[in-house]
N, C-alpha and C positions, 0 to 999 in steps of 0.2 A: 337516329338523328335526323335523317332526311326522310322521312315515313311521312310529314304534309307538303313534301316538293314535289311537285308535276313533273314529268321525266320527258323531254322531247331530246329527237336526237334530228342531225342535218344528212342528210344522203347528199353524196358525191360533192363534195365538196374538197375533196383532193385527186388531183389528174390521175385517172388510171384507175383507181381503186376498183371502179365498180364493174371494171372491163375484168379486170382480174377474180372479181367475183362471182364472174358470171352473170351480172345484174345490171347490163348494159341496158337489156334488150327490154328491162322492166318497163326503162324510162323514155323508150323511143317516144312516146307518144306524146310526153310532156312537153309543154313550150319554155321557154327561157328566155329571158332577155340580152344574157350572153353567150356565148357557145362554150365562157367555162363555168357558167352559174353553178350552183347547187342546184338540184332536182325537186329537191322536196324537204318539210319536213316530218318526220314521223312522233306518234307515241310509243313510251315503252311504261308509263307509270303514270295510271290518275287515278291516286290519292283523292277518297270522298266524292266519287264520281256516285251521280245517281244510276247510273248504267249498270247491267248486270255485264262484265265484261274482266277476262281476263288478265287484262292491265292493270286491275286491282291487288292484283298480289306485287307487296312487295320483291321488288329482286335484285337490292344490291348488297353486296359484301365486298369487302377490303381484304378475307381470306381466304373465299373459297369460290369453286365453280361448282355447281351440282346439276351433271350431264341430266340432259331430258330423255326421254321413254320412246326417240323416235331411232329410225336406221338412216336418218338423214345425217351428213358431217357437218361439225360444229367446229367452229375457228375463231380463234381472237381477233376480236378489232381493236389495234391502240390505238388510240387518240386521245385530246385534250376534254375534261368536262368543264365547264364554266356553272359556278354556284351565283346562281341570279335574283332578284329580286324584281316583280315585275310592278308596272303601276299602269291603271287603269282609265278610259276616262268613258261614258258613254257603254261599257259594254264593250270598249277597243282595247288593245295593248296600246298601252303611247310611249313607254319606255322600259327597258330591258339596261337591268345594272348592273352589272358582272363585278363581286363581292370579292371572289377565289376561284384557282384553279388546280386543277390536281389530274394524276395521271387515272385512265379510263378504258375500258376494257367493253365494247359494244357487242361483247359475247353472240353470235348467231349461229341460227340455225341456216345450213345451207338448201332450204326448200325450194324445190322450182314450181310447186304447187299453190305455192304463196300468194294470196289476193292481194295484201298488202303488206308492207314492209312490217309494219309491228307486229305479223303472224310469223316470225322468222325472230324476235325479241326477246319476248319474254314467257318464259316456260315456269314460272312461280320464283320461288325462294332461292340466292342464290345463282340467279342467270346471269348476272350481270356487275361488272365490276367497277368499286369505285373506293382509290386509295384515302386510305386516313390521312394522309398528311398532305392536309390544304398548303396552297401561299396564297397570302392574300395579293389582291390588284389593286395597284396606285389608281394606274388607267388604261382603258382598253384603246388608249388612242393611239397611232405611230408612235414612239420613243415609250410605250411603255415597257414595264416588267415583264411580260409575256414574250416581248421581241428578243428575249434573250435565253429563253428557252426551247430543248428538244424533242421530240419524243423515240424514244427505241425501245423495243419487241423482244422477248425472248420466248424459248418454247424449251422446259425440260423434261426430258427422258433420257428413262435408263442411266440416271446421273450424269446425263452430258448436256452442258447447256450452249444451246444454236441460235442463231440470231435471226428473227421470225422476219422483223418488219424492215425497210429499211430505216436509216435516221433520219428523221425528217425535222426542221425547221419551222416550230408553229407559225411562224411567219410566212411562210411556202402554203397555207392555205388558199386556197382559189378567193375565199372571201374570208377578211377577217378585219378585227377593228368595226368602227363605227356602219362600213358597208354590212359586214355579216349581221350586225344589230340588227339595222335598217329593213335587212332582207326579210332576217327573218320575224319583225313587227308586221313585215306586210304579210305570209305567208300565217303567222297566227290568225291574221285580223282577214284574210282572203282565200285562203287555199281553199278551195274545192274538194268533195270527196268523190273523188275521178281517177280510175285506173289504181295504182298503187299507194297512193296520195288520199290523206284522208282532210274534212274537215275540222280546220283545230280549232276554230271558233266555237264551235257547237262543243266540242271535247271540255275548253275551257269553263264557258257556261253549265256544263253538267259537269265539273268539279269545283264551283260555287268561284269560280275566280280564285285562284290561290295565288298568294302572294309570292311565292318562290318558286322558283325552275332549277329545277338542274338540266343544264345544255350541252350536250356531248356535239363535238362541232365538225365531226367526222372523220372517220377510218384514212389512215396513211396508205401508202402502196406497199406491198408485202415482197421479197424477196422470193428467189424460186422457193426457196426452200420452207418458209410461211405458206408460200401458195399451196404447194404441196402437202404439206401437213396439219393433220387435224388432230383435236383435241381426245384423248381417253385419260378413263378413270388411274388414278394416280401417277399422273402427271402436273405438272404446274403450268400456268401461266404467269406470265412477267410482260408489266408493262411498266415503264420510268418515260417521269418529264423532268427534265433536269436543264441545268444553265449551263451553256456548253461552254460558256464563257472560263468559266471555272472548273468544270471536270469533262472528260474525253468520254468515249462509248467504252474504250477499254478500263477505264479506269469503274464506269457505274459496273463493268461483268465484275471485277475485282472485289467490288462492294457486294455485289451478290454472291457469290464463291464463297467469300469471309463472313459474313451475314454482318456486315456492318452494315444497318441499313439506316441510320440515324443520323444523316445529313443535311446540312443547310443547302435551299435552296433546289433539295430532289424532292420527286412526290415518287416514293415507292410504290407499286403495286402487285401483290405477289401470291398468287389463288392457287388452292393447291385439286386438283380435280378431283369429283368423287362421283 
């Protein structure tokens, strides 16, 4: 379904994340205009790129993870994706329209060899995760739909299931709303390919401008026990956004335990590793 949307994701754009990932140190060098900006943003998906370039394979699924060929650890990122449509004027981005959103899985590899952030991304078919079940967005302005949504983490094995990430509040993003927009029109339309940060304007124009994005808008903070543990073959990952307004964290494990997973107002996502 999403095979002609662009795949950009935001780094550090939740406190901590990137300290706990060990990926502080990538972005020492990057400037900011705030000291809790986001860092960058990256590709993980150009769809009709004239590039001969591994970000051309498809890599999302709504069921599954399919571990990469390397001895490096692999760990869930949840976070929120935003299903965009973008509009153009001159060869710029001029706006970014966030359609839906649903729960997201920024799947990584833990490299420290890493030039850039999308060589830690995407490993083909399968790397990366993105639940079937959209909500749409009224508005992405303060008092919208999204302000009233969570995200939480699980990780299982051995039949037990642990709480990866901690709950976080899409709203507790460092940038979000119309700012996160703003940022990241400028960072399409200006980012440099410098250090771990690539140029996404040149990215854009050699996949002919596409009209759609999907925008993963960055990884939550991980609890110890998330931090600690990595992904193997036959196990699951679990990521839910949900309205906390209406259901608890204990109540989404209950929905997963039961396999009720056909709720209003949750975006399940639930990948089983292989």
């Amino acid at each position: 379904m999403y095979k002609d949307y662009i795949g950009f994701g935001v780094a550090g754009n939740f406190a901590g994340h990137l300290e706990q990932a060990n990926e502080a140190s990538d972005f020492e060098e990057v400037k900011v205009k705030e000291v809790h900006a986001p860092k960058a943003i990256f590709p993980f998906y150009l769809p009709n790129s004239k590039r001969e370039t591994f970000l051309k394979k498809y890599p999302l699924s709504s069921d599954t993870i399919r571990m990469p060929a390397t001895d490096h650890n692999v760990q869930i990122e949840p976070e929120v994706a935003l299903i965009c449509e973008l509009e153009y004027e001159d060869q710029k981005v001029v706006r970014i329209i966030p359609k839906s959103f649903g729960a997201y899985n920024d799947c990584s590899i833990r490299r420290p060899d890493a030039k850039k952030i999308s060589e830690k991304k995407n490993w083909g078919e399968c790397s990366k995760g993105l639940s079937s079940q959209l909500i749409s967005i009224d508005s992405f302005n303060e008092g919208g739909v999204l302000d009233n949504y969570s995200i939480t983490s699980f990780h299982e094995c051995d039949g037990e299931l642990h709480q990866y990430g901690e709950v976080s509040k899409a709203s507790t993003y460092s940038y979000f709303h119309q700012k996160l927009l703003d940022w990241t029109m400028e960072k399409m339309n200006e980012q440099k390919d410098e250090g771990p940060a690539e140029n996404i304007s040149e990215l854009l124009r050699d996949s002919h401008y596409p009209k759609n994005c999907i925008l993963s808008i960055g990884a939550t903070r991980y609890l110890p026990y998330g931090e600690s543990h990595f992904l193997k073959s036959g196990e699951r990952s679990i990521v839910v956004v949900f309205n906390h307004h209406k259901y608890s964290n204990d109540q989404i494990i209950k929905f997963i335990k039961s396999h009720q997973l056909e709720k209003e107002e949750v975006s399940f996502l639930i990948q089983s590793v292989k």
